[in-house]
N, C-alpha and C positions, 0 to 999 in steps of 0.2 A: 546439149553437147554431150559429148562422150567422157566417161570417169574418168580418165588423162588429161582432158582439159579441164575437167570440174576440179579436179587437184590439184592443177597450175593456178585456176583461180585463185585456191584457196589460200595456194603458199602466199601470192601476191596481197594477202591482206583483204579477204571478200569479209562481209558480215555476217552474212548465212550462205544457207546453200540450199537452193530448191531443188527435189529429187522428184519424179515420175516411178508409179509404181514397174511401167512397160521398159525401162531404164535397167530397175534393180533386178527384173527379171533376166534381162539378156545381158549384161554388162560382167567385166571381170572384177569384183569387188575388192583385188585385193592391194591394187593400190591405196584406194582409198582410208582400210583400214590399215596400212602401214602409215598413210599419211595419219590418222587420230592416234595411234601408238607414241607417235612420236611427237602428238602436242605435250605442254608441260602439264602439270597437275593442277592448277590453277583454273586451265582452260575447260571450257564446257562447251562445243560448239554449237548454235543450235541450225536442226533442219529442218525443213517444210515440206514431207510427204504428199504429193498426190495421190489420192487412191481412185480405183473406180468403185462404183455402187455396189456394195456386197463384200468387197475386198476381190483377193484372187492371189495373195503372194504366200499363203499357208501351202500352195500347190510347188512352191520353192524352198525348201528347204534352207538353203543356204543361203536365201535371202532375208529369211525366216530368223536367220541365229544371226545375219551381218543387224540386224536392225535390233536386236539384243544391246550389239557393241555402240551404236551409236549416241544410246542416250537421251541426249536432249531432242525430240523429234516433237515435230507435230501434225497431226494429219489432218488431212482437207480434204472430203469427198466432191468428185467432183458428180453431177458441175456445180460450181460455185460460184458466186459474185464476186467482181474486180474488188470492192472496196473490203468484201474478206481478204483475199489474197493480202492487199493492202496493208490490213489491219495487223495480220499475220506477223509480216514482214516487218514492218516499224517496231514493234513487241519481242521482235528475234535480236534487231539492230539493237533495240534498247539496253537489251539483255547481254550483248556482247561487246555492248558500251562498257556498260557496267562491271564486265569483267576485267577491261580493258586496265580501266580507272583502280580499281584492287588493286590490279598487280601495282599500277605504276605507285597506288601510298602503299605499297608493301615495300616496293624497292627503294622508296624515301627513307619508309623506316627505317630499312636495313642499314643505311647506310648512314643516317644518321644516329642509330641505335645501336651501331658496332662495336663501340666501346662498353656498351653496357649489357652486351650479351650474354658476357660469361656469368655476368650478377643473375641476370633474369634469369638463367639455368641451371642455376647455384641454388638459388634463395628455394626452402618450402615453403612460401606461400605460392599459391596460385593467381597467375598474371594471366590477364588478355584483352586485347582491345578489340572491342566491335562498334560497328557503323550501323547505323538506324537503317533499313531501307521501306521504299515506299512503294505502293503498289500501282497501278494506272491511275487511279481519282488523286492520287498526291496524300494520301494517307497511310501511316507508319504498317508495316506489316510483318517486316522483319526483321533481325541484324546478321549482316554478315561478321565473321570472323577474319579479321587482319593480323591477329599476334597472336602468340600462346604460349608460355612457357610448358616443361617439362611437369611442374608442376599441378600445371590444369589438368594436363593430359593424366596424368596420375590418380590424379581425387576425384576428376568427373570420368573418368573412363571414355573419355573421347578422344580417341587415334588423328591426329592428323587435320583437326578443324579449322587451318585456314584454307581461307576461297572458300568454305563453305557458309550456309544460314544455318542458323539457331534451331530454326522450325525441322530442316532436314534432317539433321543431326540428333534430334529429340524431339520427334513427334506429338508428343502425352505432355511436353513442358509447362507448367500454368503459368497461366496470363498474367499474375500478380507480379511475376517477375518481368515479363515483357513493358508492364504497365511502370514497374522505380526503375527501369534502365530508361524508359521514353523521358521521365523527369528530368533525368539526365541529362537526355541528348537532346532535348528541346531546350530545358529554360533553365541547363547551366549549372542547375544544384548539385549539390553533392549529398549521398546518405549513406548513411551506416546502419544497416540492419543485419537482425538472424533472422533467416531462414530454412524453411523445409524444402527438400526439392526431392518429393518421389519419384519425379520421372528421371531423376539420376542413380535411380537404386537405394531409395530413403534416407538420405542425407541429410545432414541441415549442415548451413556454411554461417562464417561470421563473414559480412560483405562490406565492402566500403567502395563505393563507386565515384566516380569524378569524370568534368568533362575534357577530355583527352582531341589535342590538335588544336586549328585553330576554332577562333570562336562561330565561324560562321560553319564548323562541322557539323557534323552530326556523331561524331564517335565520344566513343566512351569506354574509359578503362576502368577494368573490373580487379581488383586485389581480394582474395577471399583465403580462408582457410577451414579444411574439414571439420568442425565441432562437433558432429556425431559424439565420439568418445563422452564431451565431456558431457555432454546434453542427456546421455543415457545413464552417465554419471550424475547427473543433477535429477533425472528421472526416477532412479535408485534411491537418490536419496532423499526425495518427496516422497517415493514410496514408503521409505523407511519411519519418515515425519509423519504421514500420513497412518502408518501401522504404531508410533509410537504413541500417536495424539487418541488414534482410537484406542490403546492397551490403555491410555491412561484413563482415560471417559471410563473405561470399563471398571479400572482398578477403584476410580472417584464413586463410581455407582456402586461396586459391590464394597467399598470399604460407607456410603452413604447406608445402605441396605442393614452392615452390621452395626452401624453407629445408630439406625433406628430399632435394631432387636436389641443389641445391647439399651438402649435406650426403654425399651419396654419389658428388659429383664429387671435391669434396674426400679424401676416403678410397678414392676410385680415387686420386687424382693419389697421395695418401702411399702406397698399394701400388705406383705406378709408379717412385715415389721412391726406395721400400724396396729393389724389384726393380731399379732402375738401380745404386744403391749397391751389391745383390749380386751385380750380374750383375759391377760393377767390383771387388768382393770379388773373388770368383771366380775372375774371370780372372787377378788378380795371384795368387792364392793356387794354381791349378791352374799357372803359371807356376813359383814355387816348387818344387811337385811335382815337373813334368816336371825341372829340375835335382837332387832329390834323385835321384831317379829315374836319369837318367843313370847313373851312377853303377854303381849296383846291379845293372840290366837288364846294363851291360857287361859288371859283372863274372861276374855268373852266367854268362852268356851264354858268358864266358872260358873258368870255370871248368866247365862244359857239355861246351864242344869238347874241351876237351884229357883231359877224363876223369878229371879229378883225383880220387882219394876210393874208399872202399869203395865198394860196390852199396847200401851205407845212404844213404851220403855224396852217391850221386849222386841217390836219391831224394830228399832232403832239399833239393839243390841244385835237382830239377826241382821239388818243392813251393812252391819261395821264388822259381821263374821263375813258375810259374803263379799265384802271389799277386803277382808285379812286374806279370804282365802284366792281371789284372783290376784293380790302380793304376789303371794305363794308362787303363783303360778306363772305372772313374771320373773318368780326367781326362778325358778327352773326353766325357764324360756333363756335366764340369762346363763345358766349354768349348761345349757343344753349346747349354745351359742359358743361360751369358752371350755365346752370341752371338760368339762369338771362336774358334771351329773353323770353319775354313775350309770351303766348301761346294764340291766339283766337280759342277755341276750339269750334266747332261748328257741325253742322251734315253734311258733306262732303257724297256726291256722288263716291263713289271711281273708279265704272267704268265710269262715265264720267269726271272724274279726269285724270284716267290714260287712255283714247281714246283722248284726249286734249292735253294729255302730249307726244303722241308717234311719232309722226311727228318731234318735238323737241329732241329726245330721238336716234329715230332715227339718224336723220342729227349729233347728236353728235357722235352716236359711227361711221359712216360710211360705205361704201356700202361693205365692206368684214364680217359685220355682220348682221344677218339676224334676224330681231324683232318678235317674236309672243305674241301675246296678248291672255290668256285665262282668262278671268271672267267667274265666277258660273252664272246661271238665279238667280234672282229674289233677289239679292243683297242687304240686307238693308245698311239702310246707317251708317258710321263709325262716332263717335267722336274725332275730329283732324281738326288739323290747316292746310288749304289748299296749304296754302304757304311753309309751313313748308313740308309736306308729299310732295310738289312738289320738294323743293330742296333736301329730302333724298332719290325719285326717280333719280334725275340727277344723283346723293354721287354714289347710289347704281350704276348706269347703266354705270357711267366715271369706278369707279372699273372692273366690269365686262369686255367692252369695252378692257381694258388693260391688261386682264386677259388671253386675246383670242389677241394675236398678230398677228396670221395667219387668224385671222377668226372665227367664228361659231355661235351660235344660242345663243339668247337671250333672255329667257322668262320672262316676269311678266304675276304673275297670282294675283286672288283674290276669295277668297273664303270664307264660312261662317263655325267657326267651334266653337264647345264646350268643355270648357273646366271643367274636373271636379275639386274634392278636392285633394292634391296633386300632379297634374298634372309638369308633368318634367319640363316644364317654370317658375314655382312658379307664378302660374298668380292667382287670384282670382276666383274664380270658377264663371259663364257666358257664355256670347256668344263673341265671336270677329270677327276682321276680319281679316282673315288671307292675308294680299300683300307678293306676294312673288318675290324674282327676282333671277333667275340664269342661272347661263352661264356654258357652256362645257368647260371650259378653263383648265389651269395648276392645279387648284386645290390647297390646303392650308395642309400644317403637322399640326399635334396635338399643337405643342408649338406655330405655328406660329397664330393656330386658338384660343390658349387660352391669348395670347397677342394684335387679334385683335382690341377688342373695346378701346384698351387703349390711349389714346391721344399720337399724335405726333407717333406713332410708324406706321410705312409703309415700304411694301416689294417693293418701286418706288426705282427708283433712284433720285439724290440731284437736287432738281428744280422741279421735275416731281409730286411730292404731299406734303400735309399738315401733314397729319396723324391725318384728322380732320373728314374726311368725316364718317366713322362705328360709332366713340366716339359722333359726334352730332345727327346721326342716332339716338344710342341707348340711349343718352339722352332727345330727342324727347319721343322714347317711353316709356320711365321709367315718364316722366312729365305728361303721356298722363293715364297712370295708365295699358298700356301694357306694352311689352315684344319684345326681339328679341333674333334668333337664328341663330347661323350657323352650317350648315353641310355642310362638304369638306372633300375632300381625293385627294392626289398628285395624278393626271392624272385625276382625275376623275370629274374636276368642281366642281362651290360653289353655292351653294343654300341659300342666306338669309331671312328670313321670318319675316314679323312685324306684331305684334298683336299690332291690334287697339280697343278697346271697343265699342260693337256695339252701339248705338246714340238711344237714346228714345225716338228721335224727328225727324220731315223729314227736310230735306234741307231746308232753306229759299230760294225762288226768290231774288236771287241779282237785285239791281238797281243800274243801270249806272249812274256815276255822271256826272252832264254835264260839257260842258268845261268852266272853267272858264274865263269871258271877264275882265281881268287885267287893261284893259283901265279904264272900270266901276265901278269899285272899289271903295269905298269910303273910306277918305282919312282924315287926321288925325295927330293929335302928338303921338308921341309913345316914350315910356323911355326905353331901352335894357340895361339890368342887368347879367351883367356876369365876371369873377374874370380874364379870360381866354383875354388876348388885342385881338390875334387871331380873339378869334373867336366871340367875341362883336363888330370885326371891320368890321367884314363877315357879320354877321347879320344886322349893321347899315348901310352897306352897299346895299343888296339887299332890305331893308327899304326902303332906300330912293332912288332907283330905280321903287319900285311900286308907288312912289310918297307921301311917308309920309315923315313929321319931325320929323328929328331922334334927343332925347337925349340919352345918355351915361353915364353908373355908372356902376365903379366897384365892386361893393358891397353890398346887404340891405341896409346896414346903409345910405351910400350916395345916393342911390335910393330915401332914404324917406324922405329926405332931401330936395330933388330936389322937390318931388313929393309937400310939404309944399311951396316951392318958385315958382315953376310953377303951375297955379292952371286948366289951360285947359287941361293936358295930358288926352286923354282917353283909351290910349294900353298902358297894360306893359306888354312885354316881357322880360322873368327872365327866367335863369338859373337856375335848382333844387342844384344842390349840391354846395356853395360856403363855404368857413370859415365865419363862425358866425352865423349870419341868414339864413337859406335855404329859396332857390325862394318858397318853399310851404308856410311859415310862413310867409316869405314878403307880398303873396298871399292876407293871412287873412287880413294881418294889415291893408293894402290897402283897401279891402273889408270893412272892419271895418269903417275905413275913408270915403271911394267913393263908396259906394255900384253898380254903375254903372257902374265902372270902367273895361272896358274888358280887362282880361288878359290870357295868355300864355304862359303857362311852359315846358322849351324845357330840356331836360334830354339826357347826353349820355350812362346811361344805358340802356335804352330804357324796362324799367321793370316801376311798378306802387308803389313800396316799398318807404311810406314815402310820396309819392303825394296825398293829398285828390282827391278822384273817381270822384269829381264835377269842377276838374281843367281839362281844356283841354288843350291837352300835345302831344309833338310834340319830334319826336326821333331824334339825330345827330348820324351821318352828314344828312344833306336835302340841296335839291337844292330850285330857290330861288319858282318854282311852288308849291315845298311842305308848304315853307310855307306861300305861298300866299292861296291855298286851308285851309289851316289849319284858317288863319285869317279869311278866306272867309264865316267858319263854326262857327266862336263865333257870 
């Protein structure tokens, strides 16, 4: 039929409307499009395009832009089957059933929702009701829109969404949502959830849905509100918990971190504590020594020269020197240890120290270990006490030695090295000299390396060491203004290294003292001052074997006593440390008195702490040549 009848059809209430493409070519389309102008908003009509094979209406312009305005179209190439057509058309009908029915429960609503309109366009929450629909199989597919408040339209940004679907109106919408409104509009329930809805511009709503009409609907009203705000606000402030939870882990661990340094400052300072208190052990107790000592060294010493005793007797007598004199030299191990043996620091030759020393060194460890000797060329000389570097060569090589049961290679070496600012020794930044000695042996664990310098502690068995020999080492070097190190590894041998300060000065030419003729001696009264009967009795004893007259005083006091009623004495040999007076102040008085008067202060510290520099001083234990040399020199 012609478009003037096809638009009387329609006004009449058609369902669809079937169009031919040879129609839209020739016809005047512009009733038609007055007629869809003036359907309401609601309305979608749909129509049923014939086309031919290829098309052919892009060659119409204007039929081109009227099928723009239509809309709801559907096209059908011809030729086609009746039951297409068919199929079409029932799908078109359905469809404008459907639209049918909207309007009419919109117009229910309206009219029974009259009075409560102005609420609904008042309230900020957002209101709207939507209806399930189904697709051809009878299965949910989408909701159309029947209400809406002002509201909706505000927070979702959708203009005008009744008579339309869900799906149309937001494309991108997820299913989760489609899937708690279907709860709804099937089987009745009601929920209340928050949600995210990106496809609304990343949103989240607080939701509460309910089933809305009667019970045999399918709608469902939706009451929601924007919570972006406060969800971003809740997200802030998780972030904030979350920044405040990690600051605190941080602050737990680094105040964790200080409570374990302080925790190992503290147990350093108690082992410095330990070690000061021992070092002042020590020293009073190796004090003690050298006066039992006294004693004993003389008397053998006596008993030595003059030959007393079978050839048993006299071995026995040198057995009990040779145990007086490794005393000795425990006591100096213990004096070396706290710091209270005197140091003559001087400019030392180190390789002709240790070529001097290796014969000796040798023969100690014995012939299953093999010595090699490596010094650097041109070797300056070290600041250190000869004596002392000789006996922390022995320390070191008896170690070694025992390290190696079966045997192996023994090196000391010497070299010159530099050290800078924070250098891993904590040395002073200079030159030193590096001695070093190690052996292939068994090798040392971590704990046993970090418990070595410590006094008395040794991996010997009972009898077989001190646990003196590393702790007087590395008190050596710490007095000396170097350093010492160890590196070990179980199987792998130990390496100990000493840094000695290299010497600003060259070696002096030592002179040989001569021997002293004891007979020629010149000879005298002498007063011996000492608190100790021992070893006042020791001393007046080899006195008066070099042929002086000996007086005796326990004390200053009764020294000066003496010294007022005898008026020829010209030695006084004193004791440093007594109760009341000390030998140094006895010293003065006397001086003060007899300006002439030669004296001798003999000390079993064997340090100068308390002695005036201009007192010559003589260390116990001595035998009786030390101190006959010693008098030999006032």
């Amino acid at each position: 039929m012609a478009l003037p009848e096809l638009v009387a059809g329609l006004e009449r209430g058609a369902g669809f409307a079937l169009l031919t493409e040879e129609g839209l070519r020739t016809a005047n389309l512009q009733p038609l499009a007055r007629w869809l102008n003036g359907q309401e908003e609601w309305s979608d009509f749909p129509f049923i395009l014939l086309t031919q094979r290829g098309g052919g209406l892009e060659r119409n312009p204007s039929a081109t832009r009227f099928l723009d305005t239509l809309g709801n179209v559907t096209f059908l190439e011809r030729p086609f089957h009746p039951t297409t057509l068919v199929s079409l058309a029932q799908s078109a009908l359905r469809g404008r059933r459907r639209q049918y029915e909207a309007r009419s429960r919109l117009e229910d609503l309206h009219q029974g929702a009259a009075k409560y309109r102005s609420l609904f366009d008042s309230i900020e929450a957002g209101f709207c009701i939507i209806e399930m629909v189904f697709d051809d199989a009878g299965a949910p597919a989408d909701y159309m829109f029947l209400e809406a408040n002002p509201a909706f339209e505000r927070q979702t940004g959708l203009r005008s969404p009744v008579g339309h679907s869900m799906r149309s109106l937001v494309p991108g919408h997820e299913q989760h949502w489609f899937d708690m409104y279907g709860r709804v509009a099937l089987n009745g329930e009601s929920v209340r959830f928050e949600e995210h809805a990106e496809a609304l511009g990343d949103i989240w709503y607080d939701v509460y849905a309910f089933k809305a009409g009667d019970p045999s609907s399918h709608q469902v009203a939706v009451l929601f509100n924007d919570i972006s705000e406060r969800r971003r606000m809740e997200m802030a402030l998780r972030q904030s918990e979350d920044g405040l939870r990690r600051l605190n882990e941080t602050l737990e661990e680094r105040v964790g971190e200080r409570t374990r340094e302080l925790e190992k400052a503290q147990d350093a300072l108690r082992q410095s504590q330990k070690l000061e208190s021992m070092g002042q052990l020590t020293g009073g107790v190796a004090h003690d020594f050298n006066n039992l000592l006294t004693p004993i060294v003389g008397s053998l010493d006596l008993l030595h020269r003059r030959g007393i005793g079978t050839e048993r007797e006299q071995r026995l007598i040198e057995g009990a020197m040779q145990s007086a004199d490794r005393a000795k030299t425990l006591v100096q191990r213990l004096l070396a240890f706290a710091r209270r043996q005197p140091l003559q620091a001087t400019a030392i030759d180190i390789d002709l120290l240790v070529r001097d020393l290796a014969d000796l060194i040798a023969s100690t460890c014995g012939p299953r270990v093999k010595l090699d000797i490596a010094i650097g060329p041109d070797l300056p000389p070290a600041k250190a006490d000869g004596n002392q570097i000789e006996m922390a060569l022995l320390n070191l090589a008896v170690n070694a030695r025992d390290a190696m049961p079966d045997g192996g290679i023994l090196t000391i070496s010497a070299a010159l090295d530099t050290m800078g600012e924070n250098n891993p020794n904590r040395l002073q930044s200079g030159d030193y000299i590096r001695l070093g000695v190690a052996d292939t042996g068994t090798g040392m664990d971590k704990q046993t390396i970090a418990k070595a310098i410590e006094p008395f502690f040794t991996t010997k068995g009972i009898g077989q060491g001190t646990g003196l020999g590393l702790s007087m080492v590395h008190g050596l070097a710490a007095q000396l203004g170097g350093g010492l190190s160890i590196n070990s590894a179980l199987g792998e041998g130990t390496t100990i290294n000493l840094w000695l300060p290299v010497s600003a000065v060259l070696p002096e030419q030592v002179v040989a003292m001569p021997e002293l003729d004891i007979g020629h001696m010149s000879r005298g009264k002498v007063l011996v001052v000492d608190d100790e009967d021992l070893v006042r009795a020791s001393t007046a004893h080899m006195l008066g074997e070099l042929g002086y007259s000996v007086f005796e005083a326990r004390s200053a006091e009764d020294a000066l006593n003496m010294l007022s009623d005898i008026c020829d004495i010209d030695l006084l040999v004193t004791d440093h440390l007594m109760p009341g007076i000390t030998g140094t102040d006895l010293a003065e008085q006397v001086r003060a008195i007899k300006p002439d008067m030669r004296v001798l202060v003999v000390s079993g510290y064997a340090e100068g702490k308390g002695i005036s520099p201009d007192l010559p001083r003589l260390t116990k234990p001595f035998k009786q040549n030390d101190l006959a040399t010693s008098l030999a020199l006032l």
